[in-house]
N, C-alpha and C positions, 0 to 999 in steps of 0.2 A: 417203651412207649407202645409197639405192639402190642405189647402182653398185657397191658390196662384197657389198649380200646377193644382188642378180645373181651377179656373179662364182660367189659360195658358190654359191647352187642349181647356178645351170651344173655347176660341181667337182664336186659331189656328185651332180646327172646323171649328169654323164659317167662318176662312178666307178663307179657304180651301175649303170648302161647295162653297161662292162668288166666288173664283175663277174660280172654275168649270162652275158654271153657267153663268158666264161671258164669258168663252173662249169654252162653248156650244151654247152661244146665240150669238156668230162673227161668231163661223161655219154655225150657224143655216141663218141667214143673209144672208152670204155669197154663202149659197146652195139658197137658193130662189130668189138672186141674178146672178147665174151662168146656166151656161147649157153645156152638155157635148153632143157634135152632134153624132149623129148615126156613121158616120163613122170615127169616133177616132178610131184607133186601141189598145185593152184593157183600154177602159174607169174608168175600178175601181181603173188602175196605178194613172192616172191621178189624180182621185180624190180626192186618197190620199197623192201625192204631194201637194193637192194645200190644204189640209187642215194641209199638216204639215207648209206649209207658213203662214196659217192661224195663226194659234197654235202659229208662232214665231212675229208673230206682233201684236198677242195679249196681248202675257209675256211683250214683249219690249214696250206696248202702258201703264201695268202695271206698267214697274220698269221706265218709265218715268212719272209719275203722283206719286209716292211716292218718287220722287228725285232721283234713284240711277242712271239711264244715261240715254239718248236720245233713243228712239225707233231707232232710223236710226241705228246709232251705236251699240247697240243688235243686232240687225237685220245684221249687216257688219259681226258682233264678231261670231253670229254663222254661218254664210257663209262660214268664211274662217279659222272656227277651224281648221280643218282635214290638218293636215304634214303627206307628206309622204316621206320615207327613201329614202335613196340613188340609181339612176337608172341605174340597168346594163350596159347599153347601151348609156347614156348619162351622157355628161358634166352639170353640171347644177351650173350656179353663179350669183348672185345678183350685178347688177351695179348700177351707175348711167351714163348715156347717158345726158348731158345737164342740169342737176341736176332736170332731170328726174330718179326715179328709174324703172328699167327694169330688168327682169330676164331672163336670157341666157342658154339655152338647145343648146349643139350641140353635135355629135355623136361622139363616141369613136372610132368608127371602123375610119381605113386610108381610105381613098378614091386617088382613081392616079388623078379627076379632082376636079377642086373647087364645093362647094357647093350650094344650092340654096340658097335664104335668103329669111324668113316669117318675116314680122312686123306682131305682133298679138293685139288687140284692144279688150279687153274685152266686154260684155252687161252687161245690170244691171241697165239701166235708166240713165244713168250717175250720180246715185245718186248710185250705188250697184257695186257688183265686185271687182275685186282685183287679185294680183297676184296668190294667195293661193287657193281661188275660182277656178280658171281655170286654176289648175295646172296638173292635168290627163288630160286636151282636150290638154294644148300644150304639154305636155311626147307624149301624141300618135300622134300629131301632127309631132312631131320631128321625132320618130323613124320611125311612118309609111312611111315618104316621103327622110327622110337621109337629111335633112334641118336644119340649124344655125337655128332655133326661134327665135327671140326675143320678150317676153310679156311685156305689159308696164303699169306700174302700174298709170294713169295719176289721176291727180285730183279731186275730186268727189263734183259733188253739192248733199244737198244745201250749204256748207260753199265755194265753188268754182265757183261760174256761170261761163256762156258761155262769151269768148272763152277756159277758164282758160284746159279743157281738149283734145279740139281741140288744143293750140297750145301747149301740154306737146308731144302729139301726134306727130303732125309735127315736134316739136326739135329732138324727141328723133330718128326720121324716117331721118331726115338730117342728125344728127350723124350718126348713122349705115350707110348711103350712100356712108358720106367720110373716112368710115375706113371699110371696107369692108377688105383690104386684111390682116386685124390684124383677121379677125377669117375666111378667107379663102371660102371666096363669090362671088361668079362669080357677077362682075355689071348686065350681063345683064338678071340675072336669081332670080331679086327681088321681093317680092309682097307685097302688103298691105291685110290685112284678119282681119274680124270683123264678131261678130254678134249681131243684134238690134241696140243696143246705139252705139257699135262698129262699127258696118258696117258704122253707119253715118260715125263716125270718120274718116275711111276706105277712104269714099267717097269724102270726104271735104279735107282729106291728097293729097289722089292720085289729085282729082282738081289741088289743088294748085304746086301740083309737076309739072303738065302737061307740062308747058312750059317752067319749067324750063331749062337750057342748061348750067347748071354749074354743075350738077347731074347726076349720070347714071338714063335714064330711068326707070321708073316702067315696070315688062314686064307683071304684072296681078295685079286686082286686086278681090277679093273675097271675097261679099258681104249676109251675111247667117241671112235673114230676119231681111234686115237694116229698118229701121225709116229714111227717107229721106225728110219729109214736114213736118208743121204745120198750112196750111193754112186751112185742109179741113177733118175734122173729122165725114165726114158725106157721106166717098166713101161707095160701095158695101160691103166691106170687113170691116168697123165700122162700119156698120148697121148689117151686119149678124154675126158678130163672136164678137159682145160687149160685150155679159159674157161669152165667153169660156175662162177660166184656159187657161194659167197663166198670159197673161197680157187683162184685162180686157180696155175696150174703155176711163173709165174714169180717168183709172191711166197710160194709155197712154199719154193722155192732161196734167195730174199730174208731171209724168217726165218732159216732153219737158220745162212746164213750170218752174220748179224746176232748172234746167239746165239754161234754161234763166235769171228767176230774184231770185232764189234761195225763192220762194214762190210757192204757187199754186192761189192768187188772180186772179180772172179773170177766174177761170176754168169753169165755165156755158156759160159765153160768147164765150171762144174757143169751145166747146162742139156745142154748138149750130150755132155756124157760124157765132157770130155777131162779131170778135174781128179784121176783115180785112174788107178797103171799099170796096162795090160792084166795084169800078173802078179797085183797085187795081185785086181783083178777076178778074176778066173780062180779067185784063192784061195775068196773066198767064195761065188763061184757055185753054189756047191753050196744055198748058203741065202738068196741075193738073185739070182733067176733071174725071166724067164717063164714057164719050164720047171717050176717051183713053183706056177703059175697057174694054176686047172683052167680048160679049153679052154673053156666057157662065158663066163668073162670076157672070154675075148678076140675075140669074134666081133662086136664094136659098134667096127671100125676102124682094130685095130691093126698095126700093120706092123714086124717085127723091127727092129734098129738093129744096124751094126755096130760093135765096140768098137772105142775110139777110144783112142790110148795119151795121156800126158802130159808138160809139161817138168820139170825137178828143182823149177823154181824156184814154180810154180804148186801140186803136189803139198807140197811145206813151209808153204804157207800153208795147208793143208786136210788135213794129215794124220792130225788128230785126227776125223776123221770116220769114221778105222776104229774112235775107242776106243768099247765096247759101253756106256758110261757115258753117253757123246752121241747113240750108235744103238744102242739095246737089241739090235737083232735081230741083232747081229755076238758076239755071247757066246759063250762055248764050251758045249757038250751038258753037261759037268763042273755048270755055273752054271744052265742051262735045266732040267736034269731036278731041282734043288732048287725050283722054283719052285711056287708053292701052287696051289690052282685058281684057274681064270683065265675072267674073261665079258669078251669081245671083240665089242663093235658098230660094224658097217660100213657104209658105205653106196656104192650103188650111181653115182651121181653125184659122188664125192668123190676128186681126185688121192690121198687119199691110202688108199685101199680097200683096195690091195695089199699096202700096207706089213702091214695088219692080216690079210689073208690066210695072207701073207708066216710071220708071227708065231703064227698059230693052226700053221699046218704043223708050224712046228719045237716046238714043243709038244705038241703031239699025237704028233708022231716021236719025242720024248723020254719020255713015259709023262705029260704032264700032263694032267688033265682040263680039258675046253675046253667053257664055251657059246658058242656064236655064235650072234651075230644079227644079220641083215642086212635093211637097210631097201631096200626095190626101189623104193622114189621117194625114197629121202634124197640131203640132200647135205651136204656139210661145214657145223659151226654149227647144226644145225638143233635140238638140242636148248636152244638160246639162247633162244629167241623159243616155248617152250614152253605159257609161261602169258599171253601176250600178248594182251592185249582183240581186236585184230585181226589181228595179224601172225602168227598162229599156223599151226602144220599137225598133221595130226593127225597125222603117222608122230612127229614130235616130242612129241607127250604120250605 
């Protein structure tokens, strides 16, 4: 009997020992891989966000190589452990819209007039996210503004490719449209709100809305450092913020692509520019440039790229990345000038800045009204960790 519970400790040593050194050598990696710019505000917060991410895709890379589930899935499960109890101030109920599931926050206090209505759109790569996950941004969302919420829970690649989350979106966004007076919503006072993955979603929704004339208008939409291309990973802003925490340049190209064919094949070629032809390029240059960049962004290190063309065979696995349903910002002026007014936040640290740059230009060149706001110490996610007893920042409140 000795000699087995030997044996066990030893085993359990030694696993214990490897594991360590295993999820010391992803941190290690991943620090030599990363870089935290001078003007983050409280860089050490950051840092250790992004190693407790580390830490959870190292377990989940773990308990998927000895069988017990999918990295993705760990990774979802501890996102969206944390329940929180019931909210003074709000109604809070789980539907289905469309056989869409959505969760419904609306205010307890009477109001004498109708209320506004939020469609809310999670981030998360559209592979990440969830109701649970971003259930303190829409409680403060709710309460702060006295607004119906509604969060949607839509479908996540990679077991869902694109459109499958963009049209869970839109159904559940047409539902709430036509029943507006069952939870007491002014039509003309709706908006679509996302951020990252979401904002696309946001963007591709409200598109498609634009013309519609069997629907109340959208009267905003808001868009909090959406992902709106995948033609060109090689702006100002993926050249100087490719390893800054929390979404890195290459697991930017990883989602988009995950989302599309529900793989990442082809991620060197997106990265480096060769996955669209020079003609096609060319075509939309006019609206996916540097050249659209004001000179200001580009002075923290960026260096032009030459276009790179592509094979047949590589281009047919990624050719839906021209459609403006996957990359908002490829639309035509025809679909951009219907669009409502628009608030666009960026941030300065984040691969994906330009895209929202990118996206206020062509908006503004078409006649829409635009706020922007831009955080000069943000970076991607930062509105995540908002309300966080310690992991907070203040550009994120």
């Amino acid at each position: 009997m000795a000699v087995v519970l030997t044996v066990l400790v030893l085993f359990l040593a030694g696993f214990l020992a490897g594991f360590i050194l295993l999820v010391m050598g992803a941190i290690n990696f991943h620090f030599s891989n990363s870089e935290i710019p001078p003007g983050v505000n409280q860089p050490a917060k950051l840092r250790i966000i992004h190693i407790i991410l580390i830490c959870t895709a190292v377990v989940g890379k773990i308990l998927e190589n000895i069988g017990i589930c999918t990295q993705v899935n760990f990774v979802r499960y501890v996102q969206g452990r944390k329940t929180l109890g019931a909210d003074p101030k709000l109604f809070i109920k789980d539907l289905w819209f469309e056989k869409v599931p959505v969760r419904i926050y609306q205010p307890k206090a009477l109001s004498a007039s109708q209320r506004r209505g939020v469609m809310f759109f999670h981030g998360g790569g559209w592979v990440f996210g969830s109701l649970e996950s971003y259930e303190k941004l829409c409680r403060f969302i709710a309460r702060e503004t006295e607004s119906v919420l509604v969060s949607v829970g839509y479908r996540l690649a990679p077991e869902h490719k694109y459109p499958a989350a963009y049209e869970d979106c839109l159904n559940a966004t047409q539902h709430f449209l036509q029943h507006l007076e069952h939870y007491g919503v002014d039509p003309a006072r709706v908006i679509v709100c996302g951020d990252s993955a979401g904002g696309n979603l946001a963007a591709a929704v409200s598109q498609t809305l634009a013309g519609r004339s069997d629907l109340p208008k959208l009267r905003a939409q808001i868009l909090i450092y959406p992902g709106l291309q995948a033609l060109d990973f090689n702006l100002p802003s993926y050249q100087q913020n490719r390893g800054v925490p929390l979404l890195f340049r290459e697991r930017a190209a990883f989602y988009v692509l995950q989302y599309l064919n529900g793989n990442a094949t082809n991620l060197e070629e997106v990265l480096e520019g060769s996955h669209i032809p020079v003609d096609i390029k060319l075509n939309y240059r006019k609206w996916v440039s540097p050249d659209n960049i004001p000179e200001k962004f580009k002075v923290r290190g960026y260096k032009p790229r030459v276009l790179l063309d592509c094979t047949t065979e590589v281009f047919e696995k990624v050719k839906r990345f021209c459609e403006p349903l996957l990359c908002p910002l490829l639309a035509e002026d025809t679909i951009i000038q219907q669009l409502p007014e628009s608030f666009i936040l960026t941030c300065e640290y984040d691969v994906l800045r330009d895209d929202g740059l990118l996206y206020k230009k062509r908006l503004e060149d078409n006649g829409v009204r635009v706020t922007w706001y831009h955080l000069e110490d943000g970076f991607h996610g930062i509105i995540n960790s908002f309300n966080s007893d310690w992991l907070s920042f203040p550009a994120g409140k």
